[in-house]
N, C-alpha and C positions, 0 to 999 in steps of 0.2 A: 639426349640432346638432339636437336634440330639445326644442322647447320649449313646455312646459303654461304657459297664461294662464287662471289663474281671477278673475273677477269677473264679476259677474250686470250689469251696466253694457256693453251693446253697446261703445258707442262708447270705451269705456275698453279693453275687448279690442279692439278693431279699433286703435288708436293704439298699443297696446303692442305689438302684432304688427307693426307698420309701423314702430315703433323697431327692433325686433330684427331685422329682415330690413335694414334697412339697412346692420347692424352683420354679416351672415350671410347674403347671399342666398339659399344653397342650405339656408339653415334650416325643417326642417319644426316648424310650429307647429300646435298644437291649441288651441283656445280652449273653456272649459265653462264654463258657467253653472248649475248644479245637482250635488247629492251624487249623483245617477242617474250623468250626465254624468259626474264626477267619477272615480267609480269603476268606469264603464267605460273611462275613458281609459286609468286607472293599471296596464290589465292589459297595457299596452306600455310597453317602457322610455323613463325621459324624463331629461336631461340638468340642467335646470331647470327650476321653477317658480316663474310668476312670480304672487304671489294678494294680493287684496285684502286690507283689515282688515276692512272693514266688508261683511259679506255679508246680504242681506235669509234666508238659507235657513241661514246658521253663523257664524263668525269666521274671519280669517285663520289663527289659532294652531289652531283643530282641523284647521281644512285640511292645516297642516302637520303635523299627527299622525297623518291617515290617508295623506299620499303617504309623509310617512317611515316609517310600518308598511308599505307596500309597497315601498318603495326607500331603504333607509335611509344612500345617498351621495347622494340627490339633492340636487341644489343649492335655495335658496328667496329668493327676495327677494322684498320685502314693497314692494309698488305701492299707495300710498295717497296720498287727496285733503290728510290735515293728521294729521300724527301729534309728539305732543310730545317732548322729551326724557324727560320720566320713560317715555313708554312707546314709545319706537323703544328703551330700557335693554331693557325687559319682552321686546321683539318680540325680541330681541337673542337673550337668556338663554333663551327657547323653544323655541331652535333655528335662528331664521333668520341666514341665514349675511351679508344685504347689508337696507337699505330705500332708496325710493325715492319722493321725494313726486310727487305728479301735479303737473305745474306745465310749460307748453310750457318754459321758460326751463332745466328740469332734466330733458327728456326725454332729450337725449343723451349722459346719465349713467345709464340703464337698460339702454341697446345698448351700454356698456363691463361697466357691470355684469356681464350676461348672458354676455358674451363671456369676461371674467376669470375668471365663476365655473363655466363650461362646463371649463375646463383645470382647477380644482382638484378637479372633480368626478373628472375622468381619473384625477386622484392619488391621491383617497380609493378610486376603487375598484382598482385598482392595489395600492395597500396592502392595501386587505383581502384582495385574491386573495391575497397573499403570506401576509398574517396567515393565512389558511385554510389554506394548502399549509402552511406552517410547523408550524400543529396538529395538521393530518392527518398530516405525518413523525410528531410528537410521541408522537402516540396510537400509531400502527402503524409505528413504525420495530422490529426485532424485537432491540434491544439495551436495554439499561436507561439511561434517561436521567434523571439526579438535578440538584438544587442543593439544597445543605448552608451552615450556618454555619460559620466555623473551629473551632469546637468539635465539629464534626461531628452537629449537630441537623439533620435532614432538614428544607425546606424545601416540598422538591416532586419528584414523581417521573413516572414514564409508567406506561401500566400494563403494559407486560413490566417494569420493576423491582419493581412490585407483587407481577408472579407469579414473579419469580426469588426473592422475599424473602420470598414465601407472607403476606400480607396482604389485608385487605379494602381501602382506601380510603385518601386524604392522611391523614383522622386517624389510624387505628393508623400510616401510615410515621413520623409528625412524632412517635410516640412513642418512636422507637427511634435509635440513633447511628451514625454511619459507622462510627466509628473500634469499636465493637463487633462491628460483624458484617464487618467484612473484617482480613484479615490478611497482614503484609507488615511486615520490618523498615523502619523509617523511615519509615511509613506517618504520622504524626504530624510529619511535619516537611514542613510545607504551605509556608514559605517556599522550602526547597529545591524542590519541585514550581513554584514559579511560579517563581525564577531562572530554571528551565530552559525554559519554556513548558510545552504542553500533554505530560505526560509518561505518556510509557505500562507499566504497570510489569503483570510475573502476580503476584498474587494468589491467596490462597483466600476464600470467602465460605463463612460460617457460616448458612448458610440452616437453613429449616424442613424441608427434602428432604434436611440432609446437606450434608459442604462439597464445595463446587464448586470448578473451578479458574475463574479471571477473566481477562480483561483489563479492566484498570481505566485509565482516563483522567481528568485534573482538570485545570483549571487555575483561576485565581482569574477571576471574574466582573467585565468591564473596569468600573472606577467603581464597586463593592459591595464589601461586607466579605463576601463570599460563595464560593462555588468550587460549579464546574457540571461534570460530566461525564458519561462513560459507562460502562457494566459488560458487556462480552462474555463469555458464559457460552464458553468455548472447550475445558468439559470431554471432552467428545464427540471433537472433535480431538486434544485431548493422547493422548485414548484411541488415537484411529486412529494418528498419530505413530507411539505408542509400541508399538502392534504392527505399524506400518510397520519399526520398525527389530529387533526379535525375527525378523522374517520375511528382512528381509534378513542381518542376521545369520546366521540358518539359509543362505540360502542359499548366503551368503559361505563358510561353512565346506565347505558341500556342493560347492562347486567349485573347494576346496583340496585336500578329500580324494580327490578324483575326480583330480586333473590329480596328486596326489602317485602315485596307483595308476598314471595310464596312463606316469607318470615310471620307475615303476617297474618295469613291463612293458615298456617299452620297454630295459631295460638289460640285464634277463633275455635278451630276444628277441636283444640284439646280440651277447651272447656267445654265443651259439650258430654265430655264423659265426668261419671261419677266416680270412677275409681281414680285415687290420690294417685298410681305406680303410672296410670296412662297418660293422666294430666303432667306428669313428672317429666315421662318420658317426652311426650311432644315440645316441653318448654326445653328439654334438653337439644333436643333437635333444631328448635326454633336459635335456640344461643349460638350452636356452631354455624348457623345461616350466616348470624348478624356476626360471626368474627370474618367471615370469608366477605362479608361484605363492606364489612371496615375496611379492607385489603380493597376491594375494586373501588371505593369511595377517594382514599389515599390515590391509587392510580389516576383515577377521570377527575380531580379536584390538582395535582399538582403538573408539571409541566414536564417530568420525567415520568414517561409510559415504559421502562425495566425493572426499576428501582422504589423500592419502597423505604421510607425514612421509618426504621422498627420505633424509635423512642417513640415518633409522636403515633404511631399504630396502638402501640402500649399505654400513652397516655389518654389514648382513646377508648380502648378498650377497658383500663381502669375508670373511665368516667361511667361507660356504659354499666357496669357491672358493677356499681355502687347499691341499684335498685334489689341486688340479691342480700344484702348486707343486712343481718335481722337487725332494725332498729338502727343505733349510732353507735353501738358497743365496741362493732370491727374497724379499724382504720385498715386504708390500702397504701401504702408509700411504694413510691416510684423510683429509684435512679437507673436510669439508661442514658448509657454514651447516643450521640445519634450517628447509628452509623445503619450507611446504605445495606439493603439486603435485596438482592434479585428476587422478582418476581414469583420465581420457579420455588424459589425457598422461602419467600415472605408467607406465600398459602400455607403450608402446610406447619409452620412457625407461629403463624398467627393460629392456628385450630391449637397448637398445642400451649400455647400462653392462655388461651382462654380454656381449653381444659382443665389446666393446673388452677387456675384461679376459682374456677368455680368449684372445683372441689373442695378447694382450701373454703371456701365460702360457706359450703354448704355442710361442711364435715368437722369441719375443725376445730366447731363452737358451739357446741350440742347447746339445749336448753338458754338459750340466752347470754350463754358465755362468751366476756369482752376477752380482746384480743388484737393480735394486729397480724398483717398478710404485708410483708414485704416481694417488691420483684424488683431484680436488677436484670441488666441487659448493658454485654458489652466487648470489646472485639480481647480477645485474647491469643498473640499472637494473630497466626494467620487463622482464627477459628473466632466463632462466636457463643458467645456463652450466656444461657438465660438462666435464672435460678430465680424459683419462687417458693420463699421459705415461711410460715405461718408460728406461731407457739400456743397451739391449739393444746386439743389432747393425744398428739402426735397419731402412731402407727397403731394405735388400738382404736382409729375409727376411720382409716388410713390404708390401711396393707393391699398394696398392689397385689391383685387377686385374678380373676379370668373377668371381670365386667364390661361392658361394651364401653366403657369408658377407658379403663387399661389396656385392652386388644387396639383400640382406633390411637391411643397412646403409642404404642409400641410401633406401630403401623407409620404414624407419621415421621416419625425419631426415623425410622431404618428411610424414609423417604428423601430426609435430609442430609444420608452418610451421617447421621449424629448416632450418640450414645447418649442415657437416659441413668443417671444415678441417684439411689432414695438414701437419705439418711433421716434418723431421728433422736432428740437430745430431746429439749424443752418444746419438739412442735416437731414439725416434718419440714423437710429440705431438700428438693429436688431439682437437681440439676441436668441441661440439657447444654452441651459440647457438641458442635457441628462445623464444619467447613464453612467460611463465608463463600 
């Protein structure tokens, strides 16, 4: 502790110093006797002061005006020879926080004193640091900070809501209304906003600059008929957003038309060969083009660029893949749940639904054998589950063996954290279980 003794009275600082170090040993104490004195001490921080009433050079109570113009948490207790009720009220109401008469009988109630009022001191300043940080967000935090009445009369604002609103000062803000310069259905239904807590909704603001877009925050003000919130201008963003998604859009498109070209180059090039296994090959190649391109068509045609909707991929892809069907013998039936698949996992989902189908297509119905290729798609649990089952001539024109078709199989399954299982009864059934 740090503790200032003023009184012009030796022996009166000498015995009060001698209380408080009983109460404090490792208490450093200064003791003054003069306004010289006085206001040189005060240019070091002090904890308490403990000061006369009766000063032959001022009074107690200005004392306490110049240490609380220098430290205005200091502690003060008032050390006096005979001080009455009417005015230990006055000493009270001045400022001083404790008194204390001179009296040997009541000295060891100044070393309690001193010690009690040393920890509340900690507190006042403690608070105030906060109180100051808390101003300092106030002033310079760079979003608009309001409280409103439920009518929506301004109360009080920061001054980034001053300059989002294009204003001078509290008075012209306290002239204007919430509920006129922002705009949002339900905006006026302040009970729903507190049900929910602090609720974050966009908005536009009708500023002096033109309307902005917002995010607006409110909730009602704990114990006030009032409501406090915030205003993030997020115009700028919505801007960047929105030519984030024209860009990817563009790009979407540009790497549908690109992979439909080199699909289609590549069909040209196979027929130029005379062996059936090369021409095979390249249309094999050519099909898992056009399933990866199903997938960027789905992306740059809908209005979520993460998310790909599997059913209508599937529904796609069973359209496409109708042209491998010898004749009208093989039907394709479809059920899938529509449920979202990330982009990350629609690729390589989508290579492996159209793998499975054109094998079933191409194997399953030797010599003109009718038949039908069932696929289902759907969330199980938290996983997703595709199965495409045919009643071909099952695992005898079927059996998962090393072919470049099995290995890029395998390949895509471990890409999706999925598992890959064959069974076969009346036709082959193969199921594919992955994490959504």
């Amino acid at each position: 502790m740090r503790i200032l003794i003023v009184d012009d009275n030796p022996a009166d600082r000498s015995l009060a110093a001698r209380e408080v170090r009983r109460g404090a040993a490792d208490a450093r104490v200064i003791e003054v006797d003069s306004l010289a004195a006085l206001r040189q001490a005060m240019r070091q921080p002090f904890d308490v002061a403990v000061v006369d009433f009766s000063l032959g050079w001022s009074t107690g109570i200005e004392v306490l005006r110049e240490v609380r113009q220098a430290d205005p948490d200091i502690g003060a207790v008032l050390f006096t020879g005979s001080l009455g009720e009417e005015m230990a009220v006055e000493a009270l109401k001045s400022g001083f926080d404790d008194y204390v008469i001179k009296d040997p009988s009541r000295l060891a109630r100044l070393r309690g004193a001193v010690a009690a009022l040393s920890e509340r001191v900690k507190e006042r300043r403690e608070s105030r640091r906060l109180r100051q940080r808390h101003e300092q967000l106030f002033q310079s935090v760079p979003v608009g900070l309001f409280v409103c009445q439920p009518n929506g009369d301004f109360q009080m604002g920061n001054p980034r809501l001053l300059q989002m609103l294009g204003v001078a000062g509290l008075k012209d803000l306290r002239s204007l209304n919430f509920f006129d310069l922002f705009r949002w259905e339900g905006l006026r239904d302040w009970a729903t906003l507190e049900a929910a807590g602090p609720v974050g909704i966009e908005a536009t603001l009708e500023g002096s600059a033109g309307p902005r877009t917002v995010l607006l925050q409110s909730h009602r003000v704990p114990g006030e008929d009032a409501y406090q919130g915030a205003v993030t201008d997020v115009t700028p963003l919505r801007r960047a957003v929105q030519q984030k998604e024209i860009l990817l859009h563009e790009v979407f498109h540009r790497v549908y038309n690109n992979l439909q070209s080199i699909r289609g180059l590549l069909r040209v090039q196979g027929k130029q060969f005379e062996d059936a296994r090369v021409r095979d090959a390249f249309e094999d190649v050519s099909a898992r083009i056009m399933a990866m391109a199903m997938v960027q068509r789905k992306l740059h045609t809908g209005g979520d660029h993460q998310h790909v909707n599997f059913a209508d991929y599937l529904a796609d892809l069973v359209e496409a893949s109708r042209q491998l069907v010898p004749g009208a013998q093989v039907g394709i039936e479809l059920e899938a749940e529509p449920v979202q698949v990330y982009i990350e996992r629609a690729l390589p989902l989508g290579l492996i639904a159209n793998e499975l189908l054109t094998n079933a297509l191409e194997h399953a119905f030797p010599s003109g054998r009718a038949g039908k290729v069932v696929i289902e798609f759907r969330r199980a649990d938290r996983r997703m589950l595709l199965i495409v089952e045919d009643n071909g001539i099952g695992t005898a024109g079927q059996v998962p063996g090393g072919g470049v078709g099995t290995m890029l199989l395998s390949r895509l399954v471990r890409q999706i954290d999925g598992e890959i299982c064959y069974s076969s009864q009346r036709g082959l059934r193969v199921e594919v279980r992955a994490p959504l």
